[in-house]
C-alpha positions as CSV (number, residue, x, y, z in Angstrom):
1,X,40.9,-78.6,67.9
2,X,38.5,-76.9,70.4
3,X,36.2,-79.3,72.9
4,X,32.7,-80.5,70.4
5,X,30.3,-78.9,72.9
6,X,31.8,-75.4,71.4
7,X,29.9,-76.5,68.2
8,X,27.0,-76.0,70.3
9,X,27.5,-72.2,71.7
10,X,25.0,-69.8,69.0
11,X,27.4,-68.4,67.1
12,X,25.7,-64.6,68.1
13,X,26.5,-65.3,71.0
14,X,23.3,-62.8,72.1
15,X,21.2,-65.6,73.5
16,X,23.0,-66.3,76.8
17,X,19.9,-64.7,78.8
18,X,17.0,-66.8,77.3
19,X,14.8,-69.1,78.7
20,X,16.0,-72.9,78.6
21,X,13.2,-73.9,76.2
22,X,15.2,-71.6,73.7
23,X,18.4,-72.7,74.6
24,X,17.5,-76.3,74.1
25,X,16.2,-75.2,70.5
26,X,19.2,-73.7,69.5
27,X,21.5,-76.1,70.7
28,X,19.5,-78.6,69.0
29,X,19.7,-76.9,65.6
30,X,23.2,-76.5,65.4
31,X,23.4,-80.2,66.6
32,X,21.7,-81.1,63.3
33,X,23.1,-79.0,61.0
34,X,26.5,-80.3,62.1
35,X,25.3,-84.2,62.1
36,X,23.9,-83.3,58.4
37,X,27.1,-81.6,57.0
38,X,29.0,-84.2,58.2
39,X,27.3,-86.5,56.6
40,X,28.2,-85.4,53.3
41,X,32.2,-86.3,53.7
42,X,30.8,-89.5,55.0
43,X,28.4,-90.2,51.7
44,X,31.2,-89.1,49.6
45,X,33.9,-91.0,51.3
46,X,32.0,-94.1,50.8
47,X,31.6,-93.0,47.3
48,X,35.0,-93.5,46.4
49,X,37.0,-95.7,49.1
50,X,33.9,-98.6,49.0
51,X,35.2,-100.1,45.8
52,X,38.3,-100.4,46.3
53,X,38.1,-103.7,48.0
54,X,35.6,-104.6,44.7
55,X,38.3,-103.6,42.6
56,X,39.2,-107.6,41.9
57,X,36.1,-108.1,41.8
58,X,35.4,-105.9,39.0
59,X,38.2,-106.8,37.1
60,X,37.4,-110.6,37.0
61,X,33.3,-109.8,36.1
62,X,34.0,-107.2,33.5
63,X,37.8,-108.9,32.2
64,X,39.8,-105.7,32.4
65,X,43.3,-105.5,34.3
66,X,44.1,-104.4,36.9
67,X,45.1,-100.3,35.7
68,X,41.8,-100.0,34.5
69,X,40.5,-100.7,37.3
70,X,42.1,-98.1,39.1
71,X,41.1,-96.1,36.8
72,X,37.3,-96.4,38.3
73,X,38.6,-94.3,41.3
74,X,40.9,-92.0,39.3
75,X,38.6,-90.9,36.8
76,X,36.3,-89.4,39.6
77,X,39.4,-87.7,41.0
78,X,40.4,-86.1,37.9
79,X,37.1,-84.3,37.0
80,X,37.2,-82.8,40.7
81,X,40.6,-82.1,40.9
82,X,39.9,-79.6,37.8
83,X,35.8,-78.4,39.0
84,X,36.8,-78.3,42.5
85,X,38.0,-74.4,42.5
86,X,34.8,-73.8,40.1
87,X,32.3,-75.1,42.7
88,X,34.2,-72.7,45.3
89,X,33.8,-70.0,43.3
90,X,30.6,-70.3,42.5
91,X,29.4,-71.5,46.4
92,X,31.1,-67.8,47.2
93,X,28.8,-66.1,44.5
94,X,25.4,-68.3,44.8
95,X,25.3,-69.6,48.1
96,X,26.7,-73.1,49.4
97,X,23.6,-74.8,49.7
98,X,22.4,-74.1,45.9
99,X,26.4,-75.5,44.5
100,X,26.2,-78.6,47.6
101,X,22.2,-80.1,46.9
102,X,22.8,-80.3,43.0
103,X,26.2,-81.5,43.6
104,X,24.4,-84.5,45.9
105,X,21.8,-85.1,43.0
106,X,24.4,-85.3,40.3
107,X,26.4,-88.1,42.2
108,X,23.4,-89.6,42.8
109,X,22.8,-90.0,38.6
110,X,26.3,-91.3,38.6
111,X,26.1,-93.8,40.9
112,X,23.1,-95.0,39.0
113,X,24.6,-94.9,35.7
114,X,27.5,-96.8,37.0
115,X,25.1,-99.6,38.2
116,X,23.0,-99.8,35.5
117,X,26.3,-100.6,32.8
118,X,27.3,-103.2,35.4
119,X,24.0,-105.1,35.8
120,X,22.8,-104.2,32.3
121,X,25.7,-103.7,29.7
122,X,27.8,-106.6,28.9
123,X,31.0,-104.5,28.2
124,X,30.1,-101.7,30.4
125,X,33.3,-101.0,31.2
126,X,33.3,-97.0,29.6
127,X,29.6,-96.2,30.6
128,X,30.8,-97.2,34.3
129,X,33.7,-94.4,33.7
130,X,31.1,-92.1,32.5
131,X,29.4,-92.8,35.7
132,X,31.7,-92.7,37.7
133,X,33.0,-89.2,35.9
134,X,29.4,-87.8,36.8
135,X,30.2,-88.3,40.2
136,X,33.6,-86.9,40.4
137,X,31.4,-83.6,39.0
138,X,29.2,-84.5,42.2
139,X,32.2,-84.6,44.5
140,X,33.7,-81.2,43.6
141,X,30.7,-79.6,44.6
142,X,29.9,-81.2,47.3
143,X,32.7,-82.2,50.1
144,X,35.0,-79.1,49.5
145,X,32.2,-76.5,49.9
146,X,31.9,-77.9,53.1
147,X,34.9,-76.0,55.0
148,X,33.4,-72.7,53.8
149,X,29.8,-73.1,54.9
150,X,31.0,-74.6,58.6
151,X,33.0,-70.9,58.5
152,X,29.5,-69.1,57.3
153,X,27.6,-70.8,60.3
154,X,29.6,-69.5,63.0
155,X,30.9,-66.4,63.5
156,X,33.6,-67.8,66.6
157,X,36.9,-69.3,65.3
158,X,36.9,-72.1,68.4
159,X,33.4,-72.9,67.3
160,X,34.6,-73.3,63.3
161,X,37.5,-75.1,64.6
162,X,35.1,-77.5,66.3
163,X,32.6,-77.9,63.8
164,X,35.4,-78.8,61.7
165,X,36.8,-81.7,63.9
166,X,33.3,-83.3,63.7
167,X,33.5,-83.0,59.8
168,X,36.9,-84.6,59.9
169,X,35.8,-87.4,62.4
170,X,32.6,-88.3,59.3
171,X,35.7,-88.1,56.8
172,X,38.0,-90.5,58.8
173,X,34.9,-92.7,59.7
174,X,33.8,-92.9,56.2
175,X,37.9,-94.7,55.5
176,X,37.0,-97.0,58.3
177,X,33.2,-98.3,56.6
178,X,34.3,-97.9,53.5
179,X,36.2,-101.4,53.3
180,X,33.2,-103.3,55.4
181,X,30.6,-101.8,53.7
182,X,31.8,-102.4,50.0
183,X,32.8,-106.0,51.0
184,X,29.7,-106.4,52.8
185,X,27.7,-105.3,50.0
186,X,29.4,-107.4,46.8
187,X,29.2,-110.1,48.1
188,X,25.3,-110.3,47.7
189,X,26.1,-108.4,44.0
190,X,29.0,-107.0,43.0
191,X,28.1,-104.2,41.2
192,X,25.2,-103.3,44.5
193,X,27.8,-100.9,45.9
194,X,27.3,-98.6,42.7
195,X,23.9,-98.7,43.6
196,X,24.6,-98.0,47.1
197,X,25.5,-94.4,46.4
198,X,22.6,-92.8,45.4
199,X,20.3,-94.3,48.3
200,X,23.4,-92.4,50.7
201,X,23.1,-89.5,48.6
202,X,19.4,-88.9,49.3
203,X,19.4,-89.5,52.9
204,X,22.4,-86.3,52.7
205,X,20.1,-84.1,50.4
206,X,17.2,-85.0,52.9
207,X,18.9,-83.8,55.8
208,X,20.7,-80.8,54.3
209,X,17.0,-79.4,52.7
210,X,15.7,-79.9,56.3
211,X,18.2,-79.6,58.9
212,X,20.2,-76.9,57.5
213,X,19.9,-73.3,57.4
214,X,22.0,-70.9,55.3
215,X,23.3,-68.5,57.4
216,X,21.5,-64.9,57.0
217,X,24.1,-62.9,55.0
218,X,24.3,-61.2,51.6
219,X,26.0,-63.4,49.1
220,X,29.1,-61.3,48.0
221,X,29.2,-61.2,44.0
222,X,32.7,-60.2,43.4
223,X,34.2,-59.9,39.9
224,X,36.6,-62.7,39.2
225,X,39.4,-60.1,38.3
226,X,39.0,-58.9,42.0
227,X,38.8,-62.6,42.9
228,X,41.9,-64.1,41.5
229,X,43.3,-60.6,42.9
230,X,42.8,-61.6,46.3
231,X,43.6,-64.8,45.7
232,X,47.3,-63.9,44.1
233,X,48.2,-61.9,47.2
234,X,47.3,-64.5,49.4
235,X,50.1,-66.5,48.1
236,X,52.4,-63.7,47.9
237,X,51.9,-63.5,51.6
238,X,51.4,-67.0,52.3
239,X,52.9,-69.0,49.7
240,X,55.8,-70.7,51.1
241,X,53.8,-73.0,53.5
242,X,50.5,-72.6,51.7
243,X,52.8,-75.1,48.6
244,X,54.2,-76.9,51.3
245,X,50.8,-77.5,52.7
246,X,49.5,-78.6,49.0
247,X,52.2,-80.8,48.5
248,X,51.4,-82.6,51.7
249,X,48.4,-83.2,51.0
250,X,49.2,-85.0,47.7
251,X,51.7,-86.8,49.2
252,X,49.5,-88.4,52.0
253,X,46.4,-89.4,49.3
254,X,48.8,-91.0,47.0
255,X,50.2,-92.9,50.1
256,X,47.1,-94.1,51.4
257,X,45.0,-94.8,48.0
258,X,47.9,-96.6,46.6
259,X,48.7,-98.6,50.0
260,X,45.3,-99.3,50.1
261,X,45.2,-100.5,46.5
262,X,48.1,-102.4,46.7
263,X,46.7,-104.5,50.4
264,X,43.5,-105.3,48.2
265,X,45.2,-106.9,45.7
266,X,47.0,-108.9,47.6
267,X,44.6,-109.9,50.4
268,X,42.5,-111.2,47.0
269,X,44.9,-112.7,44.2
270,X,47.8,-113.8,47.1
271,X,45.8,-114.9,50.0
272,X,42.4,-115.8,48.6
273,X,40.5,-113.5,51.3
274,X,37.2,-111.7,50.1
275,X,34.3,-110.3,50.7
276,X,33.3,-109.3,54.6
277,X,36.7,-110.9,56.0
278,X,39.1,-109.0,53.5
279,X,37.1,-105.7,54.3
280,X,37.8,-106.4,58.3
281,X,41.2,-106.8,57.3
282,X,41.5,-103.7,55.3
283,X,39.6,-101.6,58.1
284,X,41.9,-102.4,60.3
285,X,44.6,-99.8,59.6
286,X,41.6,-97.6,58.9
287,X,40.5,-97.8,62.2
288,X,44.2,-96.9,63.2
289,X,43.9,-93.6,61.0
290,X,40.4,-92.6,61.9
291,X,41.4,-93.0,65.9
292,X,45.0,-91.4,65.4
293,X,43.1,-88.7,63.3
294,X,40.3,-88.4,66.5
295,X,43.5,-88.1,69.1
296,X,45.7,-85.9,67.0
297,X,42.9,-83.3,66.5
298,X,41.8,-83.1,70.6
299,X,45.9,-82.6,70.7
300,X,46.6,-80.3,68.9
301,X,44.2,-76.8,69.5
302,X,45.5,-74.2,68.2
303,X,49.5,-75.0,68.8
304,X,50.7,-74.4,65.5
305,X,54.1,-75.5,66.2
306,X,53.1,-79.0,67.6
307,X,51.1,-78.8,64.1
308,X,54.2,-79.0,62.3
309,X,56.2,-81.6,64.4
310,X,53.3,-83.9,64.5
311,X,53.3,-83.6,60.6
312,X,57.2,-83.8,60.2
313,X,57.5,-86.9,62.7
314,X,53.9,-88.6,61.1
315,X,55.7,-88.0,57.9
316,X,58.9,-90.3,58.8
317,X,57.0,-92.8,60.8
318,X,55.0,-93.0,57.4
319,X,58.4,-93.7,55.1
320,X,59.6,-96.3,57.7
321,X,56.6,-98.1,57.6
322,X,56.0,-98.4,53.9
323,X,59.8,-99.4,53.4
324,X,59.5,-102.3,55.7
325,X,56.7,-103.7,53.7
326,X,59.4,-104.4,51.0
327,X,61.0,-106.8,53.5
328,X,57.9,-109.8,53.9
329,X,55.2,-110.6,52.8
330,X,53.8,-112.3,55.3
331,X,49.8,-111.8,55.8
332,X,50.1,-110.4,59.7
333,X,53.5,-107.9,59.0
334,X,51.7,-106.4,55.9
335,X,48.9,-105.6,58.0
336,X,51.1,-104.4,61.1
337,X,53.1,-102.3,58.2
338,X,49.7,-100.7,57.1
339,X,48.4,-100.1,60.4
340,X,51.8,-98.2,61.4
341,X,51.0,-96.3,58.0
342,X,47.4,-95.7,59.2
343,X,48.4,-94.1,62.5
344,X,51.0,-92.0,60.8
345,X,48.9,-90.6,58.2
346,X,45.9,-90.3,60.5
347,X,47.8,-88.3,62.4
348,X,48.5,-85.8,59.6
349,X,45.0,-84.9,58.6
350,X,43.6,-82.1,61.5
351,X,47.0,-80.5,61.6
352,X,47.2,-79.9,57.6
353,X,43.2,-79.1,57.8
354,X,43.8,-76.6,60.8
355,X,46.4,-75.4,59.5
356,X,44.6,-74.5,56.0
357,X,41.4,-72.8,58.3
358,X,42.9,-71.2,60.7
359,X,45.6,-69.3,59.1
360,X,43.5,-68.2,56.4
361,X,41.0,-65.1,56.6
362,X,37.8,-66.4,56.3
363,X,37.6,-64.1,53.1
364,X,39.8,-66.5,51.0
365,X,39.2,-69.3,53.1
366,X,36.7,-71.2,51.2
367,X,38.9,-70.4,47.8
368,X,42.0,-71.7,49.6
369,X,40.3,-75.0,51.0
370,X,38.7,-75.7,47.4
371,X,42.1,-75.5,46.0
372,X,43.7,-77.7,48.7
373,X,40.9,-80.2,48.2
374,X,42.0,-80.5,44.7
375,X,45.1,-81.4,45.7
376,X,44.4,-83.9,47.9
377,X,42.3,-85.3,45.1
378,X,45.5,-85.5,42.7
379,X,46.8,-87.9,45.3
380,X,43.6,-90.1,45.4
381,X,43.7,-90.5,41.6
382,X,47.3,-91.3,41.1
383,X,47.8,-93.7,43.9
384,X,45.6,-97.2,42.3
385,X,46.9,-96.6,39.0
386,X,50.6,-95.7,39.8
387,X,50.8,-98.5,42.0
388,X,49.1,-101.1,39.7
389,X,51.8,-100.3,37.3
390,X,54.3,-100.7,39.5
391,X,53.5,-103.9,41.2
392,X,53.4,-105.3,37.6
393,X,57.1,-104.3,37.0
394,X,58.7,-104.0,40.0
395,X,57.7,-104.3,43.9
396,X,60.5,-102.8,45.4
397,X,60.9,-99.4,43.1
398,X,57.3,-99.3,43.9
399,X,57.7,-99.1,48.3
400,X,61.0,-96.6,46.9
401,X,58.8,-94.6,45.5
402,X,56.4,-94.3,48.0
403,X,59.1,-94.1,50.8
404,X,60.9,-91.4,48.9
405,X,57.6,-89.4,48.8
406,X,57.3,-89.8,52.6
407,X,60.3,-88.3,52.9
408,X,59.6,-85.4,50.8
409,X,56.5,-84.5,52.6
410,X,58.3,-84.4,56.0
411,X,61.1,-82.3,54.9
412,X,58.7,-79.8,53.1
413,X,57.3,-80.0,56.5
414,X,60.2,-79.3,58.1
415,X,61.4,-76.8,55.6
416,X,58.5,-74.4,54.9
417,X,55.9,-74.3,57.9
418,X,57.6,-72.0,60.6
419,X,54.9,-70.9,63.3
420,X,56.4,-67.4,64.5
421,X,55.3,-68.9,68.2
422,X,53.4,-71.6,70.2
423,X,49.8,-70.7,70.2
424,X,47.5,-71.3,73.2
């Protein structure tokens, strides 16, 4: 990833002999608009991750198990996994901001649905999936429609690969709150982190309506036969590590949703640690991931090569960590466990999202990102409930599984991302 004060160079690159009054405007504009994007992977990372430390919670106030409780996070994964490539398509042929600002509103209304059944309804258990269904519809409109409008703002590949580090910093640091902040807040109510969303959500749609500007360009209204034209010769050309790159990205969601899922569980029904103190435990691999994820992305540039070996070695540092958990279950070695898992998959993220933006024309790029989104989003909805399944039957199979998966992801690494060279 390029240095952050390239986010700040105007994208025209025609202003370099103005006045420092305008300089200081500019710079301060593309500043915002940066800070206010970003906060929408933040908003919608909190979204999701913040309840899975309530998950116990949940399950004891409403008396459901444990599955359906994962299924709070995987039903908002499900609905964007299939309206995630819609929301691209139609940011390409409406403009991002109009698909983005409803998208905001929409989770928003979910969020307050949700928190209404829980306070309100005595079995609320289904109107708190329609909820939270409402803001899966949000999600898909709103965090993968990001990639593409960063690529609409500037016209300089250094200063896209930039903006795109700060977006992926929000998105890490989001992981890291997520844990202290849904903690935090259920143990004044437990159902007040539902309501939590749509206050985040307005202070996003605030700053997007004011601080953003859509770039001046004619919206392209292409037929979708043309579209899906485009789109099938991009993975004739690209295909091989474009599938490889797909699968990855399930891989490492299921990994870290169910790993995460799994360490709530146990930090609450094994070790009797709640509230604030069990979401400083749980940010603590967090923070590993979001500050491997800060290093890895200042590493890595443009190198696509050290792309892929970061990714293949992340990958088996990943499989040895999550097979040793099956060995203790001692509080401190399942945290050191997870926090060797945090740095590995942290570690994954910029070169898998540089990888997808900077080897794509910017053309397909927003199509391409949508559909990778989607897949990361299969992973995020069948980590919890995979997992709570298997820690009902059997522990072990269940750190196989997820060490065999690992394993998979670093030899499709291996195996289908060839660079042609080193890249400066």
């Amino acid at each position: 990833m390029n240095h952050v004060e390239n986010l700040f160079i105007d994208s025209e690159g025609s202003h370099g002999n103005q006045e420092g009054d305008a300089k200081n405007k500019g710079f301060n504009r593309k500043r915002w608009a940066i800070v206010s994007i970003a906060s929408i992977p933040l908003v919608m990372t909190l979204g999701n991750s913040m309840l899975i430390p309530v998950l116990p919670v949940i399950e004891k106030r409403m008396g459901i198990t444990a599955f359906q409780s994962s299924m709070i996070i995987t039903v908002y994964s499900i609905v964007a996994i299939f309206l995630i490539p819609l929301a691209g398509y139609l940011s390409d042929h409406i403009g991002r901001k109009k698909v983005i600002i409803p998208s905001l509103i929409i989770t928003a209304i979910g969020g307050l649905i949700s928190g209404w059944a829980s306070w309100q309804i005595e079995n609320g258990y289904w109107i708190v999936l329609v909820g939270r269904a409402l803001q899966g519809v949000g999600a898909a409109g709103a965090f993968p429609i990001v990639l593409p409008l960063v690529g609409d703002m500037f016209k300089d590949d250094r200063d896209v690969s930039g903006a795109l580090g700060e977006i992926e910093t929000a998105n890490t640091l989001g992981k890291v709150l997520s844990p202290i902040l849904g903690s935090f807040l259920a143990g004044f109510i437990w159902f007040l982190p539902f309501f939590s969303i749509p206050i985040f959500c307005s202070i996003s749609i605030i700053m997007m309506v004011f601080l953003v500007k859509s770039p001046n360009q004619q919206v392209k209204h292409v037929p979708f036969k043309d579209f899906a034209s485009k789109i099938k010769m991009t993975f004739t050309e690209n295909g091989r590590w474009l599938y490889a790159i797909f699968f990855i990205g399930v891989i490492v969601m299921f990994v870290l949703f169910g790993v995460l899922f799994f360490l709530s569980e146990i930090l609450e029904n094994k070790y009797g640690i709640k509230d604030l103190k069990k979401g400083l435990l749980l940010a603590i691999p967090l923070g590993a991931l979001c500050l491997s994820s800060f290093i890895t992305g200042k590493l890595i540039k443009k190198n696509l090569v050290l792309m892929k070996w970061i990714t293949f070695i992340s990958f088996l540092l990943l499989a040895a960590s999550v097979a040793l958990l099956g060995f203790s279950r001692e509080l401190w070695f399942l945290i050191g466990m997870f926090l060797l898992a945090g740095v590995a998959i942290g570690a994954t993220l910029p070169p898998l999202d540089a990888m997808i933006t900077e080897s794509i024309e910017k053309e397909q790029r927003g199509t391409i990102t949508s559909i990778y989104s989607s897949m990361r989003f299969i992973g995020v909805a069948a980590g919890p409930p995979l997992v709570a399944v298997m820690m009902e039957t059997s522990s072990k199979l269940m750190f196989f599984i997820l060490m065999a998966a690992s394993l998979a992801a670093a030899l499709a690494a291996f195996m289908a991302i060839k660079p042609d060279k080193e890249e400066a």
